[in-house]
N, C-alpha and C positions, 0 to 999 in steps of 0.2 A: 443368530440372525444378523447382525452387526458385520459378522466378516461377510454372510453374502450378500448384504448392502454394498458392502463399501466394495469385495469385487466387480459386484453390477454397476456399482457408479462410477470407478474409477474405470471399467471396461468401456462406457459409455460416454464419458467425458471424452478422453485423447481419443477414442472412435469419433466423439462430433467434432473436436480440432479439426483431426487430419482430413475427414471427410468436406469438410465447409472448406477446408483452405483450397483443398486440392477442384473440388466442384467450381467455389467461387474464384478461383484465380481468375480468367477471362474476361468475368465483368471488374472485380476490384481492382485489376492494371490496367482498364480501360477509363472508368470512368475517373473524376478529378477527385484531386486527395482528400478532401474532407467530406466530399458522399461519400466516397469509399470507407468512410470510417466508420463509417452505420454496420457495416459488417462487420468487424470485432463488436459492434457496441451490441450487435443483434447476438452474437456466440454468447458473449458474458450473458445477457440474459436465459438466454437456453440451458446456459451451466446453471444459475440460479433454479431456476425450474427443475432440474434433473436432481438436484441435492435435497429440494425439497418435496419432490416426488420418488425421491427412490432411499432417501436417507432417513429425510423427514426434521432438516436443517433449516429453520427459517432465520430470518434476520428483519428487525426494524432500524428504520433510518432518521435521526435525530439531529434536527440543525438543519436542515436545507435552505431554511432563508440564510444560513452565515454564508453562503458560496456567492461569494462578486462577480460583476457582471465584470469580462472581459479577462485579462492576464493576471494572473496570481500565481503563488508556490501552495501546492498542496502539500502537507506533512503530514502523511499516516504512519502509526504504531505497524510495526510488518512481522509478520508471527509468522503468513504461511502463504503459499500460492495466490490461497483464496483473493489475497488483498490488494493482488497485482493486478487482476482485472474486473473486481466486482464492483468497483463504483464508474468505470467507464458509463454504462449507461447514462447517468447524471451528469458526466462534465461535457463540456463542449467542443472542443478542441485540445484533446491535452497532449503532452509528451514529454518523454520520459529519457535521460540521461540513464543510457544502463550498455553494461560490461557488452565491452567490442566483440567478443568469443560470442556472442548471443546473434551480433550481427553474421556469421558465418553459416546459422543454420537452416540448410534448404527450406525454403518455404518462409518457416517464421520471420527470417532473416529478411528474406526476399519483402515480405510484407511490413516490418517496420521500416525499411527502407523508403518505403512508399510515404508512409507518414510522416517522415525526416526526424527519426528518431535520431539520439545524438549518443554515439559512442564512446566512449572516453575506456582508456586504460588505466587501472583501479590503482595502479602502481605508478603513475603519471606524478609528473610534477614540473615546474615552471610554464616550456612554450607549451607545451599538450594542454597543460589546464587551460592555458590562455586560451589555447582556439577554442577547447568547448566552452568558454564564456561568451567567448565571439558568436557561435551558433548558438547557444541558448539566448541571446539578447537578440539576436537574427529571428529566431523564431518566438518568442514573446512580444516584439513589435505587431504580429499579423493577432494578436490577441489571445495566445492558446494560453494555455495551464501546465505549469511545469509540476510534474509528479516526481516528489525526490524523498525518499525514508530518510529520516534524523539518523536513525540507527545504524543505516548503510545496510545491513543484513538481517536474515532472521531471527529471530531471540525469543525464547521460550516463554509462555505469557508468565507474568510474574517475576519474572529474571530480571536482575538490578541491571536497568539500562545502561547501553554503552553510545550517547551518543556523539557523534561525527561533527567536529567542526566547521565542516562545510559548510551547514547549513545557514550557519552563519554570516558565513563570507557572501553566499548566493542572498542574502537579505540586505547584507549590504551594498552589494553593487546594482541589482539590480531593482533596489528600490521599491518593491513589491509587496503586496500585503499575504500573511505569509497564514495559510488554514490548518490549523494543527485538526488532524481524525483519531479517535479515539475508539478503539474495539479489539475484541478480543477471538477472532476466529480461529487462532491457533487449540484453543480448548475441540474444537469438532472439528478441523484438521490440522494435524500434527503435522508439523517441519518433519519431514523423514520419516515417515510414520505413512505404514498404508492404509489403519483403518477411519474410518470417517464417523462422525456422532452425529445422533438426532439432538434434537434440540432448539433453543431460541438465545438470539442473542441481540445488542443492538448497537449500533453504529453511531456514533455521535460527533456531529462536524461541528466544534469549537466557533467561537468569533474568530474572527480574523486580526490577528496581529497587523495593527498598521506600519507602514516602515516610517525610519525616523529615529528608531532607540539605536542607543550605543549595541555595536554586534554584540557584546561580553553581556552589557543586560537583556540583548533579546534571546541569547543562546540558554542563559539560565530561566529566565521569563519562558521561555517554550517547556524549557525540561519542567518547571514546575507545575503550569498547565496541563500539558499532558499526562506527564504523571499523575497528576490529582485525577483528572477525569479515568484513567485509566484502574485508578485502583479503586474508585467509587464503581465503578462497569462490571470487573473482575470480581467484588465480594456479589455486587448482584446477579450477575449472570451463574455464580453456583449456589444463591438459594433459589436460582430458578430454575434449577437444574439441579435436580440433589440424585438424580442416580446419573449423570456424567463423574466420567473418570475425573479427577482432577491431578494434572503434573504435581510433582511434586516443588517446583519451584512457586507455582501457583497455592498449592495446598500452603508454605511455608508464609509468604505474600500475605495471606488470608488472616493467616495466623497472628502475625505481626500487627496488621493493622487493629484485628478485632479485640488486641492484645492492648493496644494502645501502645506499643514500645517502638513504634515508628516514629522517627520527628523526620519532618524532610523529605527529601528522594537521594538518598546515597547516591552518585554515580559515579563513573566512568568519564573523560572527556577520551573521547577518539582522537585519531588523528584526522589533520585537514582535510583528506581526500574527501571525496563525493561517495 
């Protein structure tokens, strides 16, 4: 039942993409950029709905008063696709620094363009970084929400984080209060993985890091925040769930903590990149 769930949803998902992009182009490069954006914001909802009428994936959303009025850095945990567009409906304006290869592709491309999505080269350094700070503070002046993963990449839930100095840097120049999210969708869809789980999980938007700290205490200050919430989320969501799969990086995580042999958040620091 599982596999032909998740063929039915995954058949139905990229059917409602391509379909919406291709029917709605007309009006979305007609009208101005931020109406336009009710239509990604209206697709993510419809995915929402398909998952949970064809999979049987729900999700609750915790912390909504933490989201500030006006420009902020968003910091979600990034497991899977899922988490690229499922809180669009809730932000107001946002945009997303993400790999230039993504700007070439017919249609999707065509359409962040619209939004003045900000493309950087993942292997970039000196002037290249500079100008996308030039346009991210270009476009945070109009008030939107920069959406940036600490992580930089997917990472399997429970996997000892790797995160990206970047996000540090982007805290300190641009002065901003910085919303760490904390959830775990990669347990009901897997990075790489084509089948989908039913289930419940829940989403939790942390306070808001004010700016102000030292980068070095706010980069640690984030990882241990999120960390914490992340592994309080991840033992809950598998006694809420006792017949989901659990990874085994997750299953080990579980382990550990309920073990008590954890102190801390072991990590990784990445490199500067974004």
């Amino acid at each position: 039942m599982i596999a032909f769930r998740s063929i039915l949803f995954n058949t139905a998902f990229y059917a409602n993409l391509i379909i919406r992009m291709i029917v709605l182009s007309p009006i979305y490069f007609i009208i101005p950029r931020k109406m336009a954006f009710e239509i990604p914001k209206n697709w993510a909802k419809s995915c929402h709905w398909l998952m949970r009428k064809i999979v049987g994936t729900t999700f609750t959303i915790e912390g909504l008063e933490n989201i500030p009025q006006g420009a902020y850095i968003l910091a979600p945990k990034h497991q899977s696709f899922w988490d690229t567009y499922a809180l669009l409906p809730w932000l107001d304006d946002p945009v997303y620094i993400l790999k230039r290869e993504l700007m070439w592709i017919p249609l999707f491309g065509w359409y962040a363009w619209k939004q003045r999505m900000i493309p950087v080269d993942r292997g970039a350094r000196g002037k290249v970084m500079a100008e996308v700070m030039v346009r991210t503070k270009e476009e945070l002046k109009h008030g939107r929400q920069l959406i940036i993963y600490p992580e930089g990449t997917r990472r399997a839930p429970g996997a000892e984080p790797v995160y990206k100095y970047g996000i540090a840097r982007l805290y300190r120049d641009l002065q901003l209060p910085v919303v760490p999210v904390a959830m775990h969708p990669g347990l009901f869809w897997p990075r790489r993985k084509f089948f989908r789980y039913p289930g419940h999980f829940t989403v939790r938007i942390l306070p808001p890091i004010q700016p102000g700290m030292d980068p070095d205490a706010f980069f640690d200050h984030l990882i241990d925040t999120l960390e914490d919430a992340s592994d309080e989320l991840l033992v809950k969501t598998a006694e809420e769930n006792p017949n989901l799969p659990i990874p085994p990086t997750a299953a080990a995580r579980i382990a550990a903590l309920k073990s008590g042999a954890t102190k801390g958040h072991p990590h990784q620091h990445g490199s500067e990149a974004i």
